[in-house]
VOVEXKE-669425 format. One line per 2 residues: for each residue x, z, y of C-alpha. Coordinates in steps of 0.25 Angstrom, whole numbers. Example, Ala and Ser with C-alpha at 12.3 -4.5 7.8 and 13.67 -1.06 7.14 Angstrom:
49/31/-18  55/29/-4
//
This chain:
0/0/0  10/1/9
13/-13/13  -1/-15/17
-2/-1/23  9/-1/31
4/-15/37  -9/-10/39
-5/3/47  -1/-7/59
-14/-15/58  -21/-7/69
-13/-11/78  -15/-26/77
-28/-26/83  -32/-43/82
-48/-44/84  -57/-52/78
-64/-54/90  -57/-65/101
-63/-57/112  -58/-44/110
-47/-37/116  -32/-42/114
-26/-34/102  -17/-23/105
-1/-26/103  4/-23/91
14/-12/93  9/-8/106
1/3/101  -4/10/87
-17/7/84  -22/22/86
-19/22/101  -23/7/103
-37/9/99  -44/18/108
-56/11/111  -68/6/105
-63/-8/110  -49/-5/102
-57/0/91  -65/-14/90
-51/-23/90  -47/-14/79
-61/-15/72  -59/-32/76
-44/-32/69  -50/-25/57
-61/-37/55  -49/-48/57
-41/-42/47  -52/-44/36
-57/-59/41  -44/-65/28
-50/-75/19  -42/-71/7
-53/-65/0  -63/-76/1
-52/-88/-2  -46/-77/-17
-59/-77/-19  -65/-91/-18
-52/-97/-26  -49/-83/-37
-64/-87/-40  -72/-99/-42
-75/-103/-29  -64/-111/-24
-58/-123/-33  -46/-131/-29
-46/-140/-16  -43/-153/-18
-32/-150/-6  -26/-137/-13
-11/-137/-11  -9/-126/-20
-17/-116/-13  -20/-104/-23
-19/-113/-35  -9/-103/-41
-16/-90/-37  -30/-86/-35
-36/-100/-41  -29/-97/-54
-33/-81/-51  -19/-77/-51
-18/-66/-42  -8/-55/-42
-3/-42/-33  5/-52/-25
-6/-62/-24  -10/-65/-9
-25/-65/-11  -25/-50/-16
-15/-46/-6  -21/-52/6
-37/-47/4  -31/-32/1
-22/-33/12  -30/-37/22
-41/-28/21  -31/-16/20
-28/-21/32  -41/-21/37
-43/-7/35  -33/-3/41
-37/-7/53  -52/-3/50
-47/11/46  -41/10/59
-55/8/67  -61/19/59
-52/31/62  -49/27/77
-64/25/79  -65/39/78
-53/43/87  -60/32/101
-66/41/112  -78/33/114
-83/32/131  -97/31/128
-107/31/117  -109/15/116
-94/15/114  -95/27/101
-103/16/96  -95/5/97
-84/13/91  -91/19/79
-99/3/77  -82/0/75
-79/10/66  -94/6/60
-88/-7/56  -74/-1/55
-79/7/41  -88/-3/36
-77/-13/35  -69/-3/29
-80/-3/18  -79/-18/19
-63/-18/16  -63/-8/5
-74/-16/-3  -67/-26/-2
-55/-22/-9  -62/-15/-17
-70/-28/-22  -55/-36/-24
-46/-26/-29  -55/-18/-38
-55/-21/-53  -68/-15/-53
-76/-12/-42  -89/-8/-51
-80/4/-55  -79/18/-45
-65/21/-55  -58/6/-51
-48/4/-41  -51/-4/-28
-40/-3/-17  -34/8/-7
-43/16/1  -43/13/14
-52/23/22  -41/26/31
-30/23/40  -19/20/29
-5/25/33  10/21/31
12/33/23  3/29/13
9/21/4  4/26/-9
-11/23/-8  -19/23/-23
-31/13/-24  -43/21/-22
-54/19/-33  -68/10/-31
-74/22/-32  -68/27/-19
-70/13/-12  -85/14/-14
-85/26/-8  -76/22/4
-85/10/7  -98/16/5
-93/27/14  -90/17/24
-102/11/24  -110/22/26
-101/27/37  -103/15/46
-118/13/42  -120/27/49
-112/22/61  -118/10/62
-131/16/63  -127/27/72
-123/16/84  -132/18/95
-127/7/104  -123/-1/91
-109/-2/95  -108/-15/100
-100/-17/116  -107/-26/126
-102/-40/122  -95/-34/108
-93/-47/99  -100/-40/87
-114/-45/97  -110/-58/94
-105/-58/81  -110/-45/74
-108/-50/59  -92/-50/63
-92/-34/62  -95/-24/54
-110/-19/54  -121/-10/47
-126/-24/39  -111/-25/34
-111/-10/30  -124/-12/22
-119/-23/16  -105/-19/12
-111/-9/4  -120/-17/-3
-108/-25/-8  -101/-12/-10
-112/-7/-22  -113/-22/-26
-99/-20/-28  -100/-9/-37
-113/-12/-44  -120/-2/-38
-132/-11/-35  -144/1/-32
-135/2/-20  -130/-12/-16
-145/-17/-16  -148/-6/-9
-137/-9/2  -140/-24/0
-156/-22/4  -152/-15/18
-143/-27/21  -153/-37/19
-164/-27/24  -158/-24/37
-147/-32/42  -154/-44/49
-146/-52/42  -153/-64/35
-148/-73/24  -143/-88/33
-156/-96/29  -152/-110/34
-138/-119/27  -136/-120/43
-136/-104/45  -129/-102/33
-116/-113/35  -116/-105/48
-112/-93/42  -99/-100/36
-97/-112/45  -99/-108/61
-101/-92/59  -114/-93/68
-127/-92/59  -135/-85/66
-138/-70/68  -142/-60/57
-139/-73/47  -129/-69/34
-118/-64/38  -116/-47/38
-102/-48/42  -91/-57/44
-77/-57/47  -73/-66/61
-62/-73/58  -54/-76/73
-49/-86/80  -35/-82/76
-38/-84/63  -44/-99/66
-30/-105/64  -28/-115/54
-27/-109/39  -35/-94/43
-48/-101/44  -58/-94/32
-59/-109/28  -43/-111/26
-45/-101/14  -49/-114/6
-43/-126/14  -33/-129/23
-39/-136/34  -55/-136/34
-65/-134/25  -68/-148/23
-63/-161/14  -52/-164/22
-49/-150/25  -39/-148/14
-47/-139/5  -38/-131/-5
-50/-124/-12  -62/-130/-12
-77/-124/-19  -76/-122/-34
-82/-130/-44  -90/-121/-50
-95/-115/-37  -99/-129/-32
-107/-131/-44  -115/-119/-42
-118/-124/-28  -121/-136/-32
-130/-133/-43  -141/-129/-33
-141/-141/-19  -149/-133/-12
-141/-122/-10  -134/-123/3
-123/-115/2  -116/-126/-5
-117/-135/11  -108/-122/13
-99/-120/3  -95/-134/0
-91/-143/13  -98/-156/13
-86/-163/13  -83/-159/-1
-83/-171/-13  -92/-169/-24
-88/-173/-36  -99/-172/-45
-91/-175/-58  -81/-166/-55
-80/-159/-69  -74/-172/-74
-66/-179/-61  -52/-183/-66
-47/-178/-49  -58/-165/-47
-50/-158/-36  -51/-173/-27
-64/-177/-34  -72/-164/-30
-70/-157/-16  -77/-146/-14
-73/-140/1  -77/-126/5
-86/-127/14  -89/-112/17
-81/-105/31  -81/-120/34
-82/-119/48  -90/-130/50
-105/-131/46  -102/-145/39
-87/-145/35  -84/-159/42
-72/-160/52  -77/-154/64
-70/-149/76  -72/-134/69
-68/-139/57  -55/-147/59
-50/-139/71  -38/-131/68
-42/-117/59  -57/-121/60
-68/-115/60  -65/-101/56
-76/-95/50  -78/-81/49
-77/-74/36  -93/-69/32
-91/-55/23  -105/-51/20
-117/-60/20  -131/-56/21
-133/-64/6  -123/-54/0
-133/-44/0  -144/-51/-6
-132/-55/-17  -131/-39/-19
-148/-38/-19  -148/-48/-31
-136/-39/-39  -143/-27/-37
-156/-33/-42  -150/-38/-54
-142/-26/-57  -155/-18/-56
-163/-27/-67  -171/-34/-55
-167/-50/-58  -180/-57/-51
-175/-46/-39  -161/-51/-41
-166/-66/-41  -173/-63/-27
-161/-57/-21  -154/-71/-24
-167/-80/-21  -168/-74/-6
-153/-78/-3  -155/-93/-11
-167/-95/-1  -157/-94/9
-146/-103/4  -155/-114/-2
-163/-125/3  -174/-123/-4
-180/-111/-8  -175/-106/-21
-183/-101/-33  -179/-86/-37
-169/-87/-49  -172/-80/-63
-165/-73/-70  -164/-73/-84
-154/-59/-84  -146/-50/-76
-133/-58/-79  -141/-71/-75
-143/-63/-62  -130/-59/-60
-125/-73/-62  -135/-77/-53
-131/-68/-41  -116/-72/-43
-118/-86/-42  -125/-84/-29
-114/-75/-24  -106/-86/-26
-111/-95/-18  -116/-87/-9
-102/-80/-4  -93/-93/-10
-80/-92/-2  -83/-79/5
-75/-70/-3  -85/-64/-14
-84/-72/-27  -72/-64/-33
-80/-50/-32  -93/-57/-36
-87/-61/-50  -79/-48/-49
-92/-39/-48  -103/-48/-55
-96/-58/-64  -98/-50/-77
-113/-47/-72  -115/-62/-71
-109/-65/-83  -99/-75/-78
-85/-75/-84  -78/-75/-71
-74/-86/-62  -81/-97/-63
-73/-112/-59  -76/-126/-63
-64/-130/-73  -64/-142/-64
-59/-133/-52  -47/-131/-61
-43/-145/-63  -42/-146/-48
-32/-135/-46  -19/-139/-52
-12/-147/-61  -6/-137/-67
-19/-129/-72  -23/-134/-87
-38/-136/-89  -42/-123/-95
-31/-114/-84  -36/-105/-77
-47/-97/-83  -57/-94/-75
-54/-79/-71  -62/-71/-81
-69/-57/-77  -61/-49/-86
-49/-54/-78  -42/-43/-69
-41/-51/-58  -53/-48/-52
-46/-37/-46  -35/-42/-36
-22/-36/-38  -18/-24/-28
-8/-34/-21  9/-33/-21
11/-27/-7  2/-15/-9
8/-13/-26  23/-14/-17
20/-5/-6  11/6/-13
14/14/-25  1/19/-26
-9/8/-30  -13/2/-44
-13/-13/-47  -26/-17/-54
-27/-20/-67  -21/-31/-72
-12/-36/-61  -1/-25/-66
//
């Protein structure tokens, strides 16, 4: 731990914002972070530098090409070939080392807003508010950060007894170097805590904490919120399997958040092309990705091509077989428009094309930038368009709904759960789907995920937490995908990653083995 502790001891200091129309950040050097932020304006540049640290693409992009949502570009220089799209990933693999790394980060700096929250004299009772709304948002992206590792580096996050990560509940020291990984159990309780904690601030605000011309009036889905907290912890019970609980938490979200499922293609390409669907429309919280990150490669896009995600924008991954074939296999269901640009090639004899990687282009469509992937000035400009990263979405929540239902026997209240959702994302209204058992259900719910959230970071914990419940056998690519990848891969080489495989833990990464004695490497990665 002390590699990424001792780096993460500064971080307070380097206060970027996440908003272009805050104040200049402090000077690095010029000042510890305890004496710089005295203010409730300091305390919101910290609270902005937290958000930006956690707006990286790593997770969604492991996830997309570790799973079966990516297949080879037909552009692929050798990006990823030998590491997460043959699921080799070790303690010295980037991906595991870049998501741990980064939110540690993260929390450090959001430990940071919590403990000098409490140390700002505020001059008035509209600034108390605005201070306790920060530390509000402060905790529940604390929550937000812990499940999240939890979800990746757990080998069981089902289990109280498991290990997750290291236990970040406060500010983290030089001195200790020697920190164990706390258990799941402890995690849950952390987060849940949390959560609590900033529901009762959140509901105590009696000027709602929000400054005269604060950007949060403009782009309230960019910070943390009551709705976020309600919905992190229906995904936390989901998580653990506790579903009396996670419908529960599910319900109040859809119940009384305001926020509607997007009903139009329109409103929902907005979500992912131009960031302005309208108000109360889908999203529940996003990360902003800034104008400094809009340089060529840091774009959420240049996870998956080089350029822009259209033909000609050298795509290096581009939308799995297997999951085009799912989208495929109903044409009214317009999330396909979304996922795959129209500029992709269709071949529709594929499984038999003597040249599939230049035969059958499928482009990713999805954090395009542009509603129709053609070469626009937003597309082709340099960087373009760079689309904010959406965390949780309104539909998530009816997702949950449908688990809890099944879990609880109910499969007709299961199959309504997912019908209210399919209304939303077809052309046609939808009959509600039978089915014939649990499993079916299960399936059911997965497949949807995974069109649902394709490319947004969730298929590796979805197979992770529900694959055995669905039945599958784990990752699920078109052999044909395989053909396009290298010369040097056989037929048969690789298997898709089974469930039994211990891989679906990441590994505790290198830096943190070398520079603290006291964590344990998960199974299997010894």
């Amino acid at each position: 731990m002390k590699k990424i502790f001792v780096l993460l001891v500064f971080t307070g200091l380097f206060l970027t914002s996440c908003d272009e129309d805050l104040l200049t950040p402090f000077t690095p050097g010029a000042l510890t972070d305890d004496v710089a932020v005295q203010t409730s304006a300091d305390l919101r540049k910290l609270m902005s530098s937290s958000y930006n640290l956690m707006t990286d693409r790593e997770d969604a992009v492991f996830t997309s090409v570790f799973t079966d949502e990516a297949g080879i570009g037909y552009a692929n220089g050798g990006q990823g070939i030998s590491d997460n799209w043959i699921f080799f990933v070790i303690p010295s693999s980037d991906s595991p080392g870049i998501i741990w790394g980064n939110l540690y980060f993260a929390l450090s700096r959001i430990n940071r807003v919590i403990t000098y929250a409490d140390r700002i004299t505020p001059i008035d009772a509209s600034d108390a508010d605005v201070i306790s709304r920060i530390k509000a948002e402060a905790i529940t992206t604390r929550a937000l950060c812990h499940l999240k590792i939890m979800s990746y580096f757990s080998p069981d996050p089902k289990s109280n007894d498991a290990l997750a990560g290291i236990l970040a509940d406060r500010i983290i020291t030089t001195s200790e170097s020697n920190s164990p990984r706390a258990t799941n159990g402890a995690f849950y309780t952390l987060i849940h805590s949390d959560l609590d904690s900033a529901l009762v601030i959140f509901g105590s605000l009696t000027t709602g904490g929000i400054p005269t011309g604060s950007p949060i009036l403009t782009s309230p889905t960019s910070y943390a919120s009551v709705n976020l907290a309600k919905a992190l912890k229906a995904r936390a019970y989901a998580l653990k399997g506790d579903y009396t609980n996670a419908e529960i938490w599910a319900d109040k979200v859809i119940s009384e958040s305001g926020v509607n499922l997007a009903a139009t293609q329109a409103d929902y390409n907005k979500v992912f092309f131009t960031d302005n669907e309208p108000a109360n429309t889908e999203v529940i919280f996003r990360l902003k990705r800034t104008g400094q990150q809009n340089t060529q490669g840091s774009n959420l896009h240049n996870g998956w091509c080089s350029v822009k995600p259209n033909l000609n924008g050298s795509p290096f991954y581009e939308v799995g077989r297997s999951l085009f074939n799912l989208l495929n296999a109903n044409p009214l269901d317009f999330r396909t428009k979304t996922i795959v640009a129209p500029s992709s090639i269709i071949d529709p004899n594929y499984a038999t094309s003597a040249d599939f990687r230049n035969s059958d282009k499928l482009i990713i469509g999805k954090h395009g930038g542009v509603a129709t992937g053609a070469a626009t000035a937003a597309s082709t400009a340099t960087g373009g368009f760079n689309n904010d990263y959406k965390i949780v979405r309104i539909s998530e929540m009816y997702l949950i709904k449908a688990e809890a239902r099944v879990a609880a026997g109910d499969l007709p209240g299961a199959a309504n759960a997912i019908d209210i959702l399919r209304d939303k994302r077809f052309a046609a209204n939808q009959t509600t789907p039978p089915y014939a058992d649990a499993t079916a259900a299960w399936k059911a719910i997965l497949d949807e995920r995974r069109i649902e959230f394709a490319f947004e970071g969730y298929r590796y914990i979805d197979i992770k937490r529900l694959g055995a419940l669905a039945g599958i056998s784990g990752v699920d690519r078109d052999p044909a995908d395989y053909s396009s990848s290298s010369s040097n891969f056989p037929a048969a080489d690789p298997l898709n990653l089974p469930l039994s495989s211990y891989k679906w833990a990441l590994p505790i990464p290198q830096d943190e083995l070398n520079g603290n004695p006291g964590i344990v490497q998960n199974p299997g990665y010894n």
